[in-house]
C-alpha positions in Angstrom: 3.9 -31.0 78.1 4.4 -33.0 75.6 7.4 -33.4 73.4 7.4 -29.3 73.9 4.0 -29.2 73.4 1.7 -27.5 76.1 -1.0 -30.1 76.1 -4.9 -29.6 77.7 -5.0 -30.7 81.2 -8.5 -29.0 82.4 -11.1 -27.3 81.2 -9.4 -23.9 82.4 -6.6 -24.1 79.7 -6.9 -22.6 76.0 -4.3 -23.9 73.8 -3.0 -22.2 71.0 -5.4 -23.3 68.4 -8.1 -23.2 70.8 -6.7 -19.2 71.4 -6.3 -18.8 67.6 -9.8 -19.8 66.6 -11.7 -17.9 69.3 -9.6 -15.0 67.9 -7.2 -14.5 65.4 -9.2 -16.5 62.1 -11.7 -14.1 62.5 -9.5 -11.1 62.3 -7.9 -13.1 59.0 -10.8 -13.7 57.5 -11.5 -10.4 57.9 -8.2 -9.2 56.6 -8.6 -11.6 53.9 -11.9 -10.2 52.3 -9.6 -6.9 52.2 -10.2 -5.0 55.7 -7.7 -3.3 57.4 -7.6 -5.4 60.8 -5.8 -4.9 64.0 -5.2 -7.8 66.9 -4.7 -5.8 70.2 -3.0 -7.5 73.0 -3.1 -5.3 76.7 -2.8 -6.5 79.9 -0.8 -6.8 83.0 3.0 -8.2 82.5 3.4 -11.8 83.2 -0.2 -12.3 81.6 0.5 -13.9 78.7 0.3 -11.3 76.0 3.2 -12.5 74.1 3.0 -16.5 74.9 -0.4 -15.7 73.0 0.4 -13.5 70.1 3.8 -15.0 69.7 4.2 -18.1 71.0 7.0 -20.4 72.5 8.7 -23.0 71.1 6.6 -25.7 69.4 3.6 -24.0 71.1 3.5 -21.2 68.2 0.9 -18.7 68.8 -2.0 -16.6 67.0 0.9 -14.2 64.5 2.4 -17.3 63.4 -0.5 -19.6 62.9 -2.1 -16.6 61.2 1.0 -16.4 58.2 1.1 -19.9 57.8 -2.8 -19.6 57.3 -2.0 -16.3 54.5 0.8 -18.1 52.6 -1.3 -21.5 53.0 -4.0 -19.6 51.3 -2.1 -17.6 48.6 -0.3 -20.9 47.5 -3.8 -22.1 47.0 -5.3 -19.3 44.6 -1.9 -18.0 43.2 -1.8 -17.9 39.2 -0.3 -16.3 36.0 -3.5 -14.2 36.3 -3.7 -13.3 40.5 -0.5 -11.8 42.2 -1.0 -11.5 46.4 0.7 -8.8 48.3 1.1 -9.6 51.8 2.2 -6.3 54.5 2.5 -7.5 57.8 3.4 -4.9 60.7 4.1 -5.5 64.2 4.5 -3.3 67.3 5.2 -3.9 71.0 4.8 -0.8 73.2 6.8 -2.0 76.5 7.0 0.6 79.2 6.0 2.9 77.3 8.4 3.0 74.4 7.9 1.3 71.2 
């Protein structure tokens, strides 16, 4: 760690950019060009599912790098002529309840 970031420390470790570009900008560049897109998470509990969609601390993960990427983008092409429209859901399905 440092200063709250997880840093790498061998070459088993994926950050959370290293995580977000191997996944998640390719889902938003898809989204972006107008296809509906989905980012699955599933595994076993204590995985890592939410540390890597979500995050922890300074260590943000792939849902929040991806909106600052969207609103990063839309601040870019915004105009009196182009109006964005951003929907955004999210759904955890723990034990199986939503």
């Amino acid at each position: 760690m440092k200063d709250g970031l997880a840093v790498k420390t061998n070459d088993r470790y994926a950050d959370q950019e290293h995580v977000y570009q191997a996944l998640g900008k390719q889902v938003l560049d898809n989204a972006w060009e107008g296809y509906h897109c989905c980012l699955f998470a599933y595994g076993q509990t204590g995985a890592g599912k939410s540390y890597s969609m979500i995050g922890y601390d300074k260590n943000i993960g792939i849902v929040p790098i991806a909106c600052n990427e969207i609103f990063n983008r839309v601040a870019k092409l915004q105009s009196e002529t182009m109006r964005f429209e951003i929907n955004f859901s999210m759904v955890e399905i723990y034990n199986e309840k939503v």
